[in-house]
N, C-alpha and C positions, 0 to 999 in steps of 0.2 A: 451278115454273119448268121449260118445257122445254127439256132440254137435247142428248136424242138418245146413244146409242153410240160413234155415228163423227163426224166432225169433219164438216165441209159444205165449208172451204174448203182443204183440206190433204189429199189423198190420195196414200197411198202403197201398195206392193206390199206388206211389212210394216210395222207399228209401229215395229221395230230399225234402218229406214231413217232415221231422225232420232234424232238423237246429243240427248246430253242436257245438251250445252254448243251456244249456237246464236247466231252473228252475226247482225245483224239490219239489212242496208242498207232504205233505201226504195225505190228503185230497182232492179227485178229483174235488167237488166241489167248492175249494181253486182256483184250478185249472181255473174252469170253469168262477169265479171271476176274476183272473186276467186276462184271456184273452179278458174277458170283457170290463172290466176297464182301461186295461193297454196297451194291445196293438190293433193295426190296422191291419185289412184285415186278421184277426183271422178265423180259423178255425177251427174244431174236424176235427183232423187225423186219431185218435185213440181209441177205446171205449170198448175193449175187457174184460172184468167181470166189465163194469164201470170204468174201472182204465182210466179217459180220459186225454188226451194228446191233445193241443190247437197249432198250429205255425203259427205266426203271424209277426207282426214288431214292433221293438221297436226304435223311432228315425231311423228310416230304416234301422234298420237292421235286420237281422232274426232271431227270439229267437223261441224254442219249452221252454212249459210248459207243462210237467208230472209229473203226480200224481204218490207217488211211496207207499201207503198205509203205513198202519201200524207195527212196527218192522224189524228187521233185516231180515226175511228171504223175505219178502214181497218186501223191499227195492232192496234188492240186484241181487233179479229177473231184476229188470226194469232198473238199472244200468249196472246190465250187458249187455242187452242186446241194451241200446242206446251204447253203449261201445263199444259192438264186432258187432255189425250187423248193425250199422247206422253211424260209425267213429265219434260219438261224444269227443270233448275233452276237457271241461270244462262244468261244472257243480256246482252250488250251489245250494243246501239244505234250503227250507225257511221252517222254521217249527216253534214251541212251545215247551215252556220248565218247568218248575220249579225250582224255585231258591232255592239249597243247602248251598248257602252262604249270607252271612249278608248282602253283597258290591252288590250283584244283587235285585232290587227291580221289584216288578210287572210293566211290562211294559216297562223294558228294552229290549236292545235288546244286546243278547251274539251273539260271533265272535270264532268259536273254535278255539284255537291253535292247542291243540294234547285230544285227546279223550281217557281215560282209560273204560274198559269193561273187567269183569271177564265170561263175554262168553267161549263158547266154539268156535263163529261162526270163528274165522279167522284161526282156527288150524283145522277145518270140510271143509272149504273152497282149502287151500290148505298147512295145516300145519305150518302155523305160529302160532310161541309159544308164542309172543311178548303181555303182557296184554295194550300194548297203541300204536295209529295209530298216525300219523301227516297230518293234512290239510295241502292242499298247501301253504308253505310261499310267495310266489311273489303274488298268487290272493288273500291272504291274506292281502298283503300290497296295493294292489289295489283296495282292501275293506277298509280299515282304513283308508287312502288317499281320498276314496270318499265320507266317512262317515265323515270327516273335509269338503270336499266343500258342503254338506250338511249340515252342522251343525247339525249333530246328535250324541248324545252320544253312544260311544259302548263299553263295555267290552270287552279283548281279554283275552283269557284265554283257561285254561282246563276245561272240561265238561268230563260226563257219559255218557256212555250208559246202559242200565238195559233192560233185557230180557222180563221186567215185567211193569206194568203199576207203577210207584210211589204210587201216591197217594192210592192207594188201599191194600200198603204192610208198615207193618214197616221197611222205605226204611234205618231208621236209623244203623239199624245193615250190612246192604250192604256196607254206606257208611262209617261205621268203621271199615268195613274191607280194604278199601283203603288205600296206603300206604303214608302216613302222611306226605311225602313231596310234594304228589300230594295237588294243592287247587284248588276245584272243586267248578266251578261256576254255573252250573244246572247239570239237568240229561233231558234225552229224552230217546229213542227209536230204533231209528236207522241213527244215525249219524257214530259210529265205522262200522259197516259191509259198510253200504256206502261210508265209506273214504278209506276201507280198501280195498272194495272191486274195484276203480278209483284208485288207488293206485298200486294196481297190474297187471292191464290194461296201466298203462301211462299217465292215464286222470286227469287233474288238478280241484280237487274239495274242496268243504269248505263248512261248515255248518252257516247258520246263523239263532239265535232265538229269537222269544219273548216272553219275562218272562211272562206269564200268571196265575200261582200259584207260591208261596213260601211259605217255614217251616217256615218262622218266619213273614209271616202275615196274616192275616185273610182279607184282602181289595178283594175282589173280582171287574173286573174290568166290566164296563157298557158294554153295546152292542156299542155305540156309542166312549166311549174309544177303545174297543179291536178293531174296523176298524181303526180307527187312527194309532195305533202304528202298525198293521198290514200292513198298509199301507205304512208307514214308510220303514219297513222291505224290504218290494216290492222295492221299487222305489230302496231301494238301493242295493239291490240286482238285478234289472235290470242294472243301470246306471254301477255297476261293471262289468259286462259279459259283454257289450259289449265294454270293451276296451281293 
């Protein structure tokens, strides 16, 4: 397999330009927000098709924020390669999701336990036949643990992934093909290929979301909400990586 030296989609001035704890929005300009907002002595490392990559400090310590676009196979580029080419080894997932069940309302924020995906992507990857991934359970519990000293509510649960955009599909018949024991608290994007793909590497990672649409409401949330609970997301998602 080739695999090359240097990375293809991640260039930086040195290798020590990426921290070896690393946030991971889908959106570059996510990105480009929190390194704004959240951390000190911030930089762009990295900017190659836009996809930008910020390392800064948080509480002094050293965090990169990459952006890892949209979908599994977009994801699993940039994964891999803070992965294999930068020894990153932890990693969370801050994203957006949609709520497929009753118990998640707009503006929560989900915690994945284990991810189901009727992808093909982790058996194209390297033949795993397995249709569900598990996030790490210790940064898992280092996330619920922080999410009590913040006092923030969070779901912990199974969630989707879907190869497709939700809301644009009748997602209902996807998720009646799930098997009935599973209880599926949103759906996203690329949470499976990215668990899957830290999972195979060694790297401890987790997804964390906020509910921004659901099937069973119509509330669409303000501009001035969705930072809030964005925000939310963030901080706890920093305040976990670095312990």
């Amino acid at each position: 397999m080739f695999i090359g030296e240097e990375p293809i989609h991640i260039k930086v001035e040195n290798k020590s330009d990426i921290a070896n704890i690393v946030l991971m929005p889908g959106d570059p300009l996510r990105a480009k927000y929190i390194a704004e907002n959240f951390l000190t002595n911030a930089k762009l490392v990295t900017s190659i098709r836009n996809m930008f990559g910020y390392t800064g400090e948080y509480k002094g310590q050293k965090v990169t924020v990459m952006a890892h676009g949209m979908g599994m196979p977009s994801a699993s580029i940039y994964v891999f390669e803070l992965i294999h080419y930068f020894g990153v080894n932890k990693i969370i997932r801050i994203g957006t999701c949609g709520a497929v069940s009753p118990k998640a309302d707009i503006g929560d924020i989900i915690l994945t336990k284990k991810i189901y995906s009727e992808s093909n992507f982790a058996y194209t990857y390297n033949n795993y036949v397995g249709n569900v991934v598990e996030a790490n359970p210790e940064l898992n519990q280092v996330i619920l643990n922080t999410a009590d000293e913040l006092n923030l509510r969070v779901l912990y649960g199974m969630t989707t992934t879907m190869d497709v955009f939700g809301p644009y599909i009748d997602y209902n018949r996807v998720l009646d093909r799930i098997p009935r024991g599973y209880e599926i608290l949103g759906e996203e994007m690329e949470a499976f290929g990215l668990t899957h793909v830290a999972n195979s590497l060694g790297c401890l990672s987790t997804t964390i979301m906020t509910v921004v649409d659901s099937k069973f409401s119509k509330v669409v949330l303000t501009p001035e909400d969705r930072e809030t609970k964005l925000n939310n997301m963030i901080t706890l998602a920093l305040e976990s990586i670095i312990k």
